[in-house]
N, CA, C and O atoms as a MOPAC input file, in Angstrom:
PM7 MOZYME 1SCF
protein

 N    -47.74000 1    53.88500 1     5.55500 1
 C    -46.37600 1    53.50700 1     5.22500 1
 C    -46.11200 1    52.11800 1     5.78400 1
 O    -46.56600 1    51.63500 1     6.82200 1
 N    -45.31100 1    51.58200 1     4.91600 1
 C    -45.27500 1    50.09900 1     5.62800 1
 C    -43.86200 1    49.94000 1     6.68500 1
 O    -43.16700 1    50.88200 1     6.30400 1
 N    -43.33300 1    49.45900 1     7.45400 1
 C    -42.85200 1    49.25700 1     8.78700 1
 C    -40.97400 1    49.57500 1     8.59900 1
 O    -40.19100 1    50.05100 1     9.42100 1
 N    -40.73400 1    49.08800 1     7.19600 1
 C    -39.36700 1    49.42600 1     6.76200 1
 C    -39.12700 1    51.18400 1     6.64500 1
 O    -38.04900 1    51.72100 1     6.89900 1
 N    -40.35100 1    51.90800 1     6.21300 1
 C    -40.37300 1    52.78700 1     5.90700 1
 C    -40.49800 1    53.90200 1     7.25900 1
 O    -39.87200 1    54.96000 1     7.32600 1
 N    -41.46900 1    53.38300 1     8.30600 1
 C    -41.91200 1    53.89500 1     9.69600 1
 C    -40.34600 1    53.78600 1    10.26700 1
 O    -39.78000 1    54.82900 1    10.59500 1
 N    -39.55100 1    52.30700 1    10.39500 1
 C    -38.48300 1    52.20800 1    11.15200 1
 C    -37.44200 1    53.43500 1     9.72900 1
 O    -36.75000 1    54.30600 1    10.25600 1
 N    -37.43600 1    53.41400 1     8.94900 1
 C    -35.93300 1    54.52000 1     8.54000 1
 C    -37.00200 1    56.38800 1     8.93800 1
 O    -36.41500 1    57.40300 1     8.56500 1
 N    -37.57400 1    56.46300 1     9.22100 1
 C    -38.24100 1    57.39000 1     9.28900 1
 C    -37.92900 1    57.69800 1    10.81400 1
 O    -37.55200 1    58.76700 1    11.29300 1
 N    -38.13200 1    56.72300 1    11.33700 1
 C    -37.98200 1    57.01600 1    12.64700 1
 C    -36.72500 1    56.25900 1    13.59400 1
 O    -36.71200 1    55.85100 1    14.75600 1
 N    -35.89600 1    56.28000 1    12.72100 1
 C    -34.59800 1    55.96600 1    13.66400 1
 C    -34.36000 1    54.26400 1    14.09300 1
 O    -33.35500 1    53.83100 1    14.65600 1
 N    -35.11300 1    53.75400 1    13.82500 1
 C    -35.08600 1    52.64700 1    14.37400 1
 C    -35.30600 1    51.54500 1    12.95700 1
 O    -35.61400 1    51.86000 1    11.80700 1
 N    -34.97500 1    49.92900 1    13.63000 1
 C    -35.50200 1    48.87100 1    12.74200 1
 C    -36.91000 1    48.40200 1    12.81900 1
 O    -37.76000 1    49.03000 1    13.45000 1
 N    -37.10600 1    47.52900 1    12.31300 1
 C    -38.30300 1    47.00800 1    11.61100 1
 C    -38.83800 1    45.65400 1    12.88500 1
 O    -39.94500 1    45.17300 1    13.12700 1
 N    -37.47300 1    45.39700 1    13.46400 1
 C    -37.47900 1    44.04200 1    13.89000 1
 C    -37.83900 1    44.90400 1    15.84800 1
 O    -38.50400 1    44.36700 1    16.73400 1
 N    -37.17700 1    46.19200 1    15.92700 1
 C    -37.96000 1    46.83000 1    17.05500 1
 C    -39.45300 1    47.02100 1    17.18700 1
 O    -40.18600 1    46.76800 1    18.14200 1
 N    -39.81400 1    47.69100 1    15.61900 1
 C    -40.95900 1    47.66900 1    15.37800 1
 C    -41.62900 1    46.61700 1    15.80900 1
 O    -42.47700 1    46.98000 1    16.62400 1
 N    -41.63200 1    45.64200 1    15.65500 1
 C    -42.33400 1    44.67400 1    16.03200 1
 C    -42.71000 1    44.15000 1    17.21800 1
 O    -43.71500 1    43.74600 1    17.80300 1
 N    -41.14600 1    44.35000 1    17.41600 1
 C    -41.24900 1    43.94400 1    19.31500 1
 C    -41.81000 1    44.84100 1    20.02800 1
 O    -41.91400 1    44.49500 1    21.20500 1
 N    -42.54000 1    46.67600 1    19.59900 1
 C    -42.83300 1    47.28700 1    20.28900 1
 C    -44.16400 1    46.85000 1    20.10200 1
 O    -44.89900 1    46.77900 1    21.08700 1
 N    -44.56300 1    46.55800 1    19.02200 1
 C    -46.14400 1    45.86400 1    19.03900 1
 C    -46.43500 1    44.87900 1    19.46800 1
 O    -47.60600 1    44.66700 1    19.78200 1
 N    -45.52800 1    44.01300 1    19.61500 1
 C    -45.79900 1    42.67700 1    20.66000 1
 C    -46.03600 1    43.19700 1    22.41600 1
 O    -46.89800 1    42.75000 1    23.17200 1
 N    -45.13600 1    44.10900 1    22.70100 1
 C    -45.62600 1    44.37900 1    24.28600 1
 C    -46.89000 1    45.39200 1    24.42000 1
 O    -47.61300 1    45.49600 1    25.41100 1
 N    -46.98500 1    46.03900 1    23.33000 1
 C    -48.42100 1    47.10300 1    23.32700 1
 C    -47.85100 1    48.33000 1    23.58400 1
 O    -48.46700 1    49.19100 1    24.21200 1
 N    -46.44600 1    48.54000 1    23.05200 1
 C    -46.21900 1    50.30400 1    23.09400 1
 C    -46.96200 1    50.98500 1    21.74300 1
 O    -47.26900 1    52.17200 1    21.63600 1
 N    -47.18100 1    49.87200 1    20.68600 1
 C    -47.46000 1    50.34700 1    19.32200 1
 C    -48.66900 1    49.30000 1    19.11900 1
 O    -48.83700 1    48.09400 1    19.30400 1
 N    -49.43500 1    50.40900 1    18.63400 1
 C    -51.51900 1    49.34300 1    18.30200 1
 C    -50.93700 1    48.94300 1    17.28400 1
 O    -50.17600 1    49.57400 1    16.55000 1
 N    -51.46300 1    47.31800 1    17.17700 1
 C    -51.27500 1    46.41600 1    16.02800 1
 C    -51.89500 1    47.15200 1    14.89500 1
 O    -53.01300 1    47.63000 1    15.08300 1
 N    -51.19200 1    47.33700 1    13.50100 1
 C    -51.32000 1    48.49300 1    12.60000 1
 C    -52.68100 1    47.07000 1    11.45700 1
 O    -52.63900 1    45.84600 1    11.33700 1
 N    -53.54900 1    48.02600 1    10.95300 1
 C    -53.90800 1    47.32700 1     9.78600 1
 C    -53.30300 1    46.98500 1     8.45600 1
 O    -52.92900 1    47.84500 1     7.65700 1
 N    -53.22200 1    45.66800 1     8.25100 1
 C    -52.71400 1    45.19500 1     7.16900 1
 C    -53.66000 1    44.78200 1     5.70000 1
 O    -54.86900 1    44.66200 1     5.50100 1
 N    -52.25700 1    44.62000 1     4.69400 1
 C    -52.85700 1    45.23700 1     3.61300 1
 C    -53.48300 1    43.13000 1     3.32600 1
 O    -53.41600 1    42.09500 1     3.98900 1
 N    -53.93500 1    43.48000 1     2.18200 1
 C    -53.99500 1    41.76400 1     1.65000 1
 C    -53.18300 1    40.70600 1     1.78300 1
 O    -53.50100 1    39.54100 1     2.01900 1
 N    -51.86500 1    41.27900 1     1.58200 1
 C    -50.76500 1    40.47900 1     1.44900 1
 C    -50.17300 1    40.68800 1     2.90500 1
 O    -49.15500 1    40.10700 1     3.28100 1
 N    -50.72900 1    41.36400 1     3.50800 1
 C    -49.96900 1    40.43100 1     5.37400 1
 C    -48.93100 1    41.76300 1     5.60700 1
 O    -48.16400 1    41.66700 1     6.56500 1
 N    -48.85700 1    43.21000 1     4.64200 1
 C    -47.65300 1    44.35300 1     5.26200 1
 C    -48.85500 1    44.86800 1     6.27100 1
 O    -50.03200 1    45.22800 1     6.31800 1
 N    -47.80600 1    44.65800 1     6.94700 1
 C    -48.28900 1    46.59500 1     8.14500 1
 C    -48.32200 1    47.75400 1     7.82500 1
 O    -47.19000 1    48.20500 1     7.64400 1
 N    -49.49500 1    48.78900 1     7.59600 1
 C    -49.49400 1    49.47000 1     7.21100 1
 C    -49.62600 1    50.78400 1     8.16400 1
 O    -50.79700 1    51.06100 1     8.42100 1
 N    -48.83800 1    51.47900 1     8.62600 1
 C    -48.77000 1    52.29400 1     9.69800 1
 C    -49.04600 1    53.68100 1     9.30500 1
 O    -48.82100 1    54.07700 1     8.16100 1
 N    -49.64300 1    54.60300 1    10.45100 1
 C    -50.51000 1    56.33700 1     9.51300 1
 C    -48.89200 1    56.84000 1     9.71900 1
 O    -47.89800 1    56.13100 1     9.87600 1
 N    -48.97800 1    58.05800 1     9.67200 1
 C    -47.95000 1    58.82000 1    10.17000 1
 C    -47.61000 1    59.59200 1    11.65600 1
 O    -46.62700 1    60.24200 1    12.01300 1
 N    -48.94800 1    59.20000 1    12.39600 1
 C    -49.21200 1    59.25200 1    13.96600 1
 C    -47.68700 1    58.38000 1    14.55900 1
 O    -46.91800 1    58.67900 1    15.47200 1
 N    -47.68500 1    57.36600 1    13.71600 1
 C    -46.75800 1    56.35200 1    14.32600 1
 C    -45.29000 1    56.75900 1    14.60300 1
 O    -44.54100 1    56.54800 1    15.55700 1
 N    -45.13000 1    57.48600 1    13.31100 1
 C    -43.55200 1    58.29500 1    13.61200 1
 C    -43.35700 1    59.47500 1    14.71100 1
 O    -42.21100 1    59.87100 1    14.92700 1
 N    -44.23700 1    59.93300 1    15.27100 1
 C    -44.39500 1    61.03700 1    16.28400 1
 C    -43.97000 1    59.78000 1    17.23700 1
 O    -42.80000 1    59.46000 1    17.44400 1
 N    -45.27500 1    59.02700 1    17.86300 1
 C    -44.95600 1    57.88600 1    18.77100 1
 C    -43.68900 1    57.29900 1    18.96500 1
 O    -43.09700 1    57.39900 1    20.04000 1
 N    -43.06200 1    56.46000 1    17.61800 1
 C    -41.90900 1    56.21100 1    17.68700 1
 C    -40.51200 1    56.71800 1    18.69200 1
 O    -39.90400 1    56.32500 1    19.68800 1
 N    -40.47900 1    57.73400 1    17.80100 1
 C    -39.88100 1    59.09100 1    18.43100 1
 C    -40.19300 1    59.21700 1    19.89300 1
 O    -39.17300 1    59.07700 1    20.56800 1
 N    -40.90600 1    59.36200 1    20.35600 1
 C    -41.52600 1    59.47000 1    21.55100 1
 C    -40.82400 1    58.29300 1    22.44000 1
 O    -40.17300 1    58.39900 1    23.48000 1
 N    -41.12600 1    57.29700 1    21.78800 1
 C    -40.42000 1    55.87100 1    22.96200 1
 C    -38.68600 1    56.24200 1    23.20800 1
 O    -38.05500 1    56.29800 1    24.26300 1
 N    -38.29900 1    56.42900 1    21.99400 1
 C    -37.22500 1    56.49800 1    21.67000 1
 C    -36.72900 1    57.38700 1    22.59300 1
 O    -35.95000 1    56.78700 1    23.33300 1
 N    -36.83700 1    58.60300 1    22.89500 1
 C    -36.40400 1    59.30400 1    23.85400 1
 C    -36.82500 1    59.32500 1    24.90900 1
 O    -36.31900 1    60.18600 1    25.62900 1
 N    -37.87000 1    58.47700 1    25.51700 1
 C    -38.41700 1    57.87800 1    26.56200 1
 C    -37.46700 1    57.18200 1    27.18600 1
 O    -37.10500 1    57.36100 1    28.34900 1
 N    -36.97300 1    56.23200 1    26.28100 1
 C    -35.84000 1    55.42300 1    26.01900 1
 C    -33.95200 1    55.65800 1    26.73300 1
 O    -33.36200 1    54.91700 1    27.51900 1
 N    -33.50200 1    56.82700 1    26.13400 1
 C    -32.66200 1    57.98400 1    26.32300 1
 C    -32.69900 1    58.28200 1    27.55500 1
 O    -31.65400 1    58.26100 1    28.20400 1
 N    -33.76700 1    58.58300 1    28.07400 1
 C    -34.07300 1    58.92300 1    29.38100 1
 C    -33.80400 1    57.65900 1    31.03300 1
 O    -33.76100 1    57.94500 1    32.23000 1
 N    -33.70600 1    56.59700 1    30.47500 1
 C    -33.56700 1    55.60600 1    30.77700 1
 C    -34.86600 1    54.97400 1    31.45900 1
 O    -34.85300 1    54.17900 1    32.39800 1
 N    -36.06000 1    55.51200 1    30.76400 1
 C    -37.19300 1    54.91800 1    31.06800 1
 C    -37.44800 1    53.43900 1    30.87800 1
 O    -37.06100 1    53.02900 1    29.78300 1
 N    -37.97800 1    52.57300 1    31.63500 1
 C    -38.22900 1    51.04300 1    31.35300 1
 C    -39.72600 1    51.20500 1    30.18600 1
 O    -40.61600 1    52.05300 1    30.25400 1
 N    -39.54700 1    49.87400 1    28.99600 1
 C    -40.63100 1    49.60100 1    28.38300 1
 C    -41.92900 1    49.85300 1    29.13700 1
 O    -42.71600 1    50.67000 1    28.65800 1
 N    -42.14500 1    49.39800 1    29.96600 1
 C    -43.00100 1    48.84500 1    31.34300 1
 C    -43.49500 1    50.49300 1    31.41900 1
 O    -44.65100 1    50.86400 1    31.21700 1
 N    -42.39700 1    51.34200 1    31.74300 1
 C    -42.99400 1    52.64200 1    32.21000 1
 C    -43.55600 1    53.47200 1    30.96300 1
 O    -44.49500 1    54.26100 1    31.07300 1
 N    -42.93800 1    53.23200 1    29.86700 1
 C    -43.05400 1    53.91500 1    28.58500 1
 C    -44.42800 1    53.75100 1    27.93400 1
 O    -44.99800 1    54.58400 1    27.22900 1
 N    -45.01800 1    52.11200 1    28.41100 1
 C    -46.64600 1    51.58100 1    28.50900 1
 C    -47.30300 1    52.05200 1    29.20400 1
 O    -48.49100 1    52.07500 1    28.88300 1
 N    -46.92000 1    52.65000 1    30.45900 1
 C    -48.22200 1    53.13100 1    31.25200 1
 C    -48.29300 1    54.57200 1    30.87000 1
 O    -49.36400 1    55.17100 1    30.96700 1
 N    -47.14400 1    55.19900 1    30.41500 1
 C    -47.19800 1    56.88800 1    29.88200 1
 C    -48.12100 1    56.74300 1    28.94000 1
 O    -49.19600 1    57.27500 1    29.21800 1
 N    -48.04800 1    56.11400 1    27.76000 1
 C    -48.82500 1    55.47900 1    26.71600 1
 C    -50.45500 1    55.42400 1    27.14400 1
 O    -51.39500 1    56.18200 1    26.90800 1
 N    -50.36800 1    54.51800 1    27.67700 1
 C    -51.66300 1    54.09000 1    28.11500 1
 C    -52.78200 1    55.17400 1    29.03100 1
 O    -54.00200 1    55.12600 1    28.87300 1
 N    -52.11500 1    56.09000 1    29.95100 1
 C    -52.46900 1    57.04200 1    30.43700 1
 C    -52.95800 1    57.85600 1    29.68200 1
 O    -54.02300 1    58.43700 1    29.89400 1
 N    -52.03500 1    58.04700 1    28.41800 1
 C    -52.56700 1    59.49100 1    27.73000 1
 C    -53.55200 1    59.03600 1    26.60400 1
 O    -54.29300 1    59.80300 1    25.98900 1
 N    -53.45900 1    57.64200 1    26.41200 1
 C    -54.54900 1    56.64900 1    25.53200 1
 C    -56.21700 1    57.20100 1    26.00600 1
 O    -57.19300 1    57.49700 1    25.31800 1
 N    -55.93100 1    57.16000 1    27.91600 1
 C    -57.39000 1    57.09600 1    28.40900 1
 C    -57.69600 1    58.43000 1    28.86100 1
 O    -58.50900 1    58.65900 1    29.75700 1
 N    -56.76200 1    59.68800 1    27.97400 1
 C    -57.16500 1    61.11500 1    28.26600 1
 C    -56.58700 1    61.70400 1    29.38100 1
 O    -56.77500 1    62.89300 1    29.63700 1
 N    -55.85300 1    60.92900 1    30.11100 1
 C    -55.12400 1    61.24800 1    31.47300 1
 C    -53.89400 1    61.79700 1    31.12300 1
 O    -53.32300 1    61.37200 1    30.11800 1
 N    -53.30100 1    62.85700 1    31.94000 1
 C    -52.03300 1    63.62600 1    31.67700 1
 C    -51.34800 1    62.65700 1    32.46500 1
 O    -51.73700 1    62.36700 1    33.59700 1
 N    -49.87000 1    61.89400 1    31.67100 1
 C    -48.83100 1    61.54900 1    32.82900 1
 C    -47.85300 1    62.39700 1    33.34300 1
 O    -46.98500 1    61.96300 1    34.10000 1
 N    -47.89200 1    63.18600 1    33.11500 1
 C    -46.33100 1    64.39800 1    33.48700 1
 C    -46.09700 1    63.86400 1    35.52200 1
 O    -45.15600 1    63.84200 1    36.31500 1
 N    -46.81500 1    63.70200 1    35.54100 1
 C    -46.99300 1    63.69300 1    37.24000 1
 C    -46.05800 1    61.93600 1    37.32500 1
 O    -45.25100 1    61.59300 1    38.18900 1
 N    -46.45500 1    61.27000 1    36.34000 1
 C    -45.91700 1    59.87600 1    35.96200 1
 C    -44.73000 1    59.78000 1    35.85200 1
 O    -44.12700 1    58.93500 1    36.51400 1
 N    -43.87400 1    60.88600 1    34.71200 1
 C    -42.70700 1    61.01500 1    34.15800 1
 C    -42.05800 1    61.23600 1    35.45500 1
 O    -41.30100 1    60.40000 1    35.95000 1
 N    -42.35000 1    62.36100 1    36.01300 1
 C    -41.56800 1    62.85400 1    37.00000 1
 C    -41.29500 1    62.19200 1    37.58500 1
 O    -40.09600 1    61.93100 1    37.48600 1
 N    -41.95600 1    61.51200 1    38.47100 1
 C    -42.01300 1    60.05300 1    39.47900 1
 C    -40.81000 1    58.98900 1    38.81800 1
 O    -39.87000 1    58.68400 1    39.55200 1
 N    -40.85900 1    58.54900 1    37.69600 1
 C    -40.23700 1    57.87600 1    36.91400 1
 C    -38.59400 1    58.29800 1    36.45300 1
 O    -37.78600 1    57.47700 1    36.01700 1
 N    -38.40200 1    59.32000 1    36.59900 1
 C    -37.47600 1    60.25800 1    36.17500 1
 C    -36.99900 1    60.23700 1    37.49200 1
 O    -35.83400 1    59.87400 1    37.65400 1
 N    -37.78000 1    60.60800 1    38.62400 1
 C    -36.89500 1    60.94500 1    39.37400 1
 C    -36.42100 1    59.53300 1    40.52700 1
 O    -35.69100 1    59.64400 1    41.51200 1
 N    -36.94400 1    58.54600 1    40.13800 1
 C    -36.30400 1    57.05200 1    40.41200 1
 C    -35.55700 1    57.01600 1    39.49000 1
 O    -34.52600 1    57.06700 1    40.16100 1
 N    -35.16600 1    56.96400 1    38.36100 1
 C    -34.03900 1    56.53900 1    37.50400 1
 C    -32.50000 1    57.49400 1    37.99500 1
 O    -31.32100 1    57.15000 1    37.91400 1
 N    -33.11400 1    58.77700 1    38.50400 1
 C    -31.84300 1    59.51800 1    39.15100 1
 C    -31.55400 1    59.00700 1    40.25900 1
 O    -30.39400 1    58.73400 1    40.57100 1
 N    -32.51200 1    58.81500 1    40.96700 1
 C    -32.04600 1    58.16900 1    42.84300 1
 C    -30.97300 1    56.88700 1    41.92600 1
 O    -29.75200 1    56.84800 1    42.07600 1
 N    -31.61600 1    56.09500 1    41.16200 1
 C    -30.71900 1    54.98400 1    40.80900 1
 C    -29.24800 1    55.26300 1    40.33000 1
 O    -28.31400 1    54.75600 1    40.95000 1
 N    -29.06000 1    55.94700 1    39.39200 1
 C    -27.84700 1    56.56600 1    39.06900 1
 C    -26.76200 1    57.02400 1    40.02700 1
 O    -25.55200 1    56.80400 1    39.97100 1
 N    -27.37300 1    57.62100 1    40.80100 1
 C    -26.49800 1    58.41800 1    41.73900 1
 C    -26.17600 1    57.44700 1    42.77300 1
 O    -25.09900 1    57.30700 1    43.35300 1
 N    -27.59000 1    56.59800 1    42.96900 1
 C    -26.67600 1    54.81400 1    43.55100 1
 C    -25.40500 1    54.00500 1    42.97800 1
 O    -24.47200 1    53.36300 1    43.46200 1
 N    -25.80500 1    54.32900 1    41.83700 1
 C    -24.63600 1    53.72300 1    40.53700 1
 C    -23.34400 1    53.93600 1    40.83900 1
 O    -22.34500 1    53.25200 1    41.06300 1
 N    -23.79800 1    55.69200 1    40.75200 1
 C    -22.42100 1    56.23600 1    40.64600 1
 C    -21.42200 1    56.42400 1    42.02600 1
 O    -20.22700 1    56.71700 1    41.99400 1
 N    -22.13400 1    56.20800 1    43.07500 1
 C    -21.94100 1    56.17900 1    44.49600 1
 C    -20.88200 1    54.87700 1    44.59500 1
 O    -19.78700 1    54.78300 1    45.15000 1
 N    -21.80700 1    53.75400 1    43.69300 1
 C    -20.77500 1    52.36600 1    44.45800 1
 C    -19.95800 1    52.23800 1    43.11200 1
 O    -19.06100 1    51.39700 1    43.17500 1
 N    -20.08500 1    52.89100 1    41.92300 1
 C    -18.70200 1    53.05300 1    41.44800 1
 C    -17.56800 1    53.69900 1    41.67200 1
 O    -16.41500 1    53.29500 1    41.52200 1
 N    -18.04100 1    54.93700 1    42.11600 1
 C    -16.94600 1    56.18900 1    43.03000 1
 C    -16.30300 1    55.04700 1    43.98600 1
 O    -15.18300 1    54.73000 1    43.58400 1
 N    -16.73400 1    54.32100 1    45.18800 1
 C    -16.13000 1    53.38100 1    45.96600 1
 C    -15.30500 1    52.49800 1    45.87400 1
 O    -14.23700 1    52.33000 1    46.46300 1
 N    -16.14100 1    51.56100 1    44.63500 1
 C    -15.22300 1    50.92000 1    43.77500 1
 C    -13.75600 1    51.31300 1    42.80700 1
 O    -12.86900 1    50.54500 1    42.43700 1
 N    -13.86900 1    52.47400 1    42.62500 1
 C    -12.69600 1    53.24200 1    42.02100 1
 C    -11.91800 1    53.47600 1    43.19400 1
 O    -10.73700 1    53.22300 1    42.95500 1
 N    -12.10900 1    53.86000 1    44.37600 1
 C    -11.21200 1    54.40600 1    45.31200 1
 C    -10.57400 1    53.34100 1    45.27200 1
 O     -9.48500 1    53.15600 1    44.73000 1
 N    -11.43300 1    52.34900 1    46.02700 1
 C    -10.71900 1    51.17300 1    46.17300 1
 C     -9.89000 1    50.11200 1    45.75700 1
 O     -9.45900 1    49.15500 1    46.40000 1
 N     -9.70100 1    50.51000 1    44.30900 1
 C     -9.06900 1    49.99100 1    43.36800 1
 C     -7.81100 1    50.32800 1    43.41700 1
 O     -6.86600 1    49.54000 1    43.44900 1
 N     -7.73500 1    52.00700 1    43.42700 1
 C     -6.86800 1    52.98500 1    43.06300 1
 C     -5.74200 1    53.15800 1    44.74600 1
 O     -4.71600 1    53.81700 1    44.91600 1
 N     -6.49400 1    52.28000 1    45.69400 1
 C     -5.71400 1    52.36100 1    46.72300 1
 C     -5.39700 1    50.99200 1    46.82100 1
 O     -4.48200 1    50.71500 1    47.59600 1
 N     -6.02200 1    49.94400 1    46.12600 1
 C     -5.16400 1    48.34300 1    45.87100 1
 C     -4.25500 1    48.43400 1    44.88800 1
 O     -3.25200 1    47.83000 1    45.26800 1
 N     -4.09000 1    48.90500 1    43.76400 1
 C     -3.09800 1    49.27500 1    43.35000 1
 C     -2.38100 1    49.85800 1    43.44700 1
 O     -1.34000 1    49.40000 1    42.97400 1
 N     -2.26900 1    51.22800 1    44.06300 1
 C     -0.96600 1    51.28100 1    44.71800 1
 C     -0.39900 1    50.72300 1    46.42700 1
 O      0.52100 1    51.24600 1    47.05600 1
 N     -1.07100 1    49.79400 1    46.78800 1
 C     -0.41400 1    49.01300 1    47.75200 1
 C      0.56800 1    47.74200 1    46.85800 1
 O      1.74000 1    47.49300 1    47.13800 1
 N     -0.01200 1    47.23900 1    46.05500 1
 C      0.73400 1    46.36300 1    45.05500 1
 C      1.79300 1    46.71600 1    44.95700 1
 O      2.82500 1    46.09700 1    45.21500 1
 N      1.60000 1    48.24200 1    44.39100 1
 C      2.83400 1    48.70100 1    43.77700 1
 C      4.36300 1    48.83300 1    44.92800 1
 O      5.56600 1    48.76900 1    44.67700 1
 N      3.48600 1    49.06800 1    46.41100 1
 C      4.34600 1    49.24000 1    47.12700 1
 C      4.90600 1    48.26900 1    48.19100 1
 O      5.78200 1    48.48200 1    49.03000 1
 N      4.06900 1    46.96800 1    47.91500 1
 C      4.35800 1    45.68900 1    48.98600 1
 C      5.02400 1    44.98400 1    47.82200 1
 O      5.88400 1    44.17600 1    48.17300 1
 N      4.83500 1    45.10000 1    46.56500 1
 C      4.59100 1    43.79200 1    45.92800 1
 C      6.87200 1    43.49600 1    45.67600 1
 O      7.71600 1    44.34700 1    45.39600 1
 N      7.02200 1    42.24800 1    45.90000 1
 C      8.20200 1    41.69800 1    45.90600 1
 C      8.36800 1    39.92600 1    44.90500 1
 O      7.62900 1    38.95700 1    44.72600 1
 N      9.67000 1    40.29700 1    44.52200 1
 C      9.85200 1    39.22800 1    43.75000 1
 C     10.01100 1    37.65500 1    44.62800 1
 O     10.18100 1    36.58300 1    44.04700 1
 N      9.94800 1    37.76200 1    45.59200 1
 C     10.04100 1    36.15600 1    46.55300 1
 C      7.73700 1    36.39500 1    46.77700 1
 O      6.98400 1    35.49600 1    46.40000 1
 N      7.44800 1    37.12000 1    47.12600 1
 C      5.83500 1    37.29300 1    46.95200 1
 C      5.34400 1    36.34000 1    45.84900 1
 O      4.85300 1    35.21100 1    45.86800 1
 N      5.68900 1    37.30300 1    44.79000 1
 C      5.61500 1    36.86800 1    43.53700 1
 C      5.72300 1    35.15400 1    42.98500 1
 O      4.76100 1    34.53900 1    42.52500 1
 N      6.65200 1    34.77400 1    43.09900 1
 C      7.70000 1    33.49300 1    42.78000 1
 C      6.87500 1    32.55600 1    43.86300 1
 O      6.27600 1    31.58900 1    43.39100 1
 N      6.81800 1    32.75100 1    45.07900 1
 C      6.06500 1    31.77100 1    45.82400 1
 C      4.41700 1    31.86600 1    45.28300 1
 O      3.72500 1    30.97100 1    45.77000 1
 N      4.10000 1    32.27300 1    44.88200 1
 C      2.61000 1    31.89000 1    44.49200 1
 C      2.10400 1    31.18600 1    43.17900 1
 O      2.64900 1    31.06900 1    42.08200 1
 N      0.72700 1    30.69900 1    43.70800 1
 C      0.45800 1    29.72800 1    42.54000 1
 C      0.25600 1    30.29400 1    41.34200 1
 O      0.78900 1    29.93000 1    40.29400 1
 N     -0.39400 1    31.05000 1    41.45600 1
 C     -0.88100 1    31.99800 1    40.63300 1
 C     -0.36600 1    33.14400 1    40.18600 1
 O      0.43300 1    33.16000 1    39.25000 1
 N     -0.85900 1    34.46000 1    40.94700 1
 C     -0.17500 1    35.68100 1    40.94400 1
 C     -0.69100 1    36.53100 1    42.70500 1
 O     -1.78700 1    36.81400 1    43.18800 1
 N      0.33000 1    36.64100 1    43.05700 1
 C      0.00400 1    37.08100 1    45.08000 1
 C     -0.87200 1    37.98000 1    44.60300 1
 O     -1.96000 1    37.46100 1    44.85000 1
 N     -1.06900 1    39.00200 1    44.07500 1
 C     -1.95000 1    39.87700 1    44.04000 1
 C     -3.17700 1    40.02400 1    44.78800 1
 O     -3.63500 1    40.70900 1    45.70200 1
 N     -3.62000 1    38.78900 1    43.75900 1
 C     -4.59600 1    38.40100 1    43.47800 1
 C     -5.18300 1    37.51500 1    44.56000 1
 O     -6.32800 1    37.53100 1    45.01000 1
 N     -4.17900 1    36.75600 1    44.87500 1
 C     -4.44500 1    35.45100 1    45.87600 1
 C     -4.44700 1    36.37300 1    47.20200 1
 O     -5.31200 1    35.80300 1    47.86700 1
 N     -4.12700 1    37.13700 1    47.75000 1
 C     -3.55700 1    37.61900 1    48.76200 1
 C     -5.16100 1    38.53400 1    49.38700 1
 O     -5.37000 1    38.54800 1    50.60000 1
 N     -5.91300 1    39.05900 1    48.65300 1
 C     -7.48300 1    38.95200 1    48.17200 1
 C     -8.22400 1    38.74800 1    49.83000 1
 O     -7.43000 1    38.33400 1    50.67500 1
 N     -9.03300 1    38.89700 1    50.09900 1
 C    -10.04400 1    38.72500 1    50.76700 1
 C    -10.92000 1    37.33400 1    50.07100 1
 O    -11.43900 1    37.38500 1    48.95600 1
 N    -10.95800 1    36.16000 1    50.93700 1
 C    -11.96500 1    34.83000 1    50.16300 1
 C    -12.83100 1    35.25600 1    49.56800 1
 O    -13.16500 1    34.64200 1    48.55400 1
 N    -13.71000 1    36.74100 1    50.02700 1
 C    -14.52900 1    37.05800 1    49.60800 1
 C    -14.94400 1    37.86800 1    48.12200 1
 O    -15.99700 1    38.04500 1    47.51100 1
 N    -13.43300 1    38.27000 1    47.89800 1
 C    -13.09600 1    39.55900 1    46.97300 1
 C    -13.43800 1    40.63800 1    46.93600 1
 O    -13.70400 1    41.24100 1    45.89600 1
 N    -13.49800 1    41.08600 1    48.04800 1
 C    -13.41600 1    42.50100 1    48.69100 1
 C    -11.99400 1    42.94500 1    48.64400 1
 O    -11.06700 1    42.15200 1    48.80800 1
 N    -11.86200 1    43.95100 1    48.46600 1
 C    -10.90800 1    44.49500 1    48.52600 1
 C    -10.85900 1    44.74000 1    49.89700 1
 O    -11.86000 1    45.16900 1    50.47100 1
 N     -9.53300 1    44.46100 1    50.65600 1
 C     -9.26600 1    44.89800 1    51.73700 1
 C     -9.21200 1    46.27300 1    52.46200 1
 O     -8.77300 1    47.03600 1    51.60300 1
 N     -9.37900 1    46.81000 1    53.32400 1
 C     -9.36700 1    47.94200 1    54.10800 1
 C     -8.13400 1    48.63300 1    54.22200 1
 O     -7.10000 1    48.00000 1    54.43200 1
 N     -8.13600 1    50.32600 1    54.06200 1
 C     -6.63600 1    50.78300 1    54.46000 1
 C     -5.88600 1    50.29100 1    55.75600 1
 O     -4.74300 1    50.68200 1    55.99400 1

């Protein structure tokens, strides 16, 4: 099948396609006379495969060595896991200094709400809010 046909088959474009064969997630396919890519139907399993590799929030980088592992007969499951379970430590980092960031928001705004005055206001260049700030833009401490 040629590459328009692999990408609607498998969820994706033509112009991914390519870029997955430029880093080596996908073996450069044999082409016909006229220069198409001609891909088996192995390719749409694969596809698929990155794709929810993908989902998972796996890096290209890692999605190549799963690849490549099972290329040279080697099981990665031991790989995934490892991989999987850094993308969670990361998340839960994520979500840690966003939780913080929300508190902290949610307790600068309502100090606003409860300092903030129209001579505040009127004397600043800008908006006090804002100016009133840490140089650093930290939000200040309770």
């Amino acid at each position: 099948m040629r590459i328009g046909e692999l990408a609607r088959v498998a969820g994706t474009t033509p112009d991914t396609l390519r870029y997955y064969e430029r880093l080596g997630l996908l073996p450069a396919p044999p082409r016909t006379a006229a220069g198409y890519r001609l891909y088996g139907e192995s390719m749409v399993s694969r596809v698929r495969f990155i794709r929810k590799a993908r989902r998972l929030g796996l890096s290209l980088g890692e999605i190549r060595s799963i690849l490549g592992q099972r290329g040279r007969g080697e099981l990665p499951c031991s790989s995934v896991l490892r991989f999987v379970e850094q993308h969670l430590e990361q998340i839960e980092r994520q979500l840690a200094e966003l939780t913080a960031a929300r508190d902290a928001l949610r307790r600068q705004l309502a100090r606003w709400k409860r300092e903030r005055t129209p001579e505040r206001c009127l004397s600043a260049e800008y908006c006090s809010l804002i100016e009133e700030l840490e140089v650093d833009g930290t939000l200040p401490a309770d």
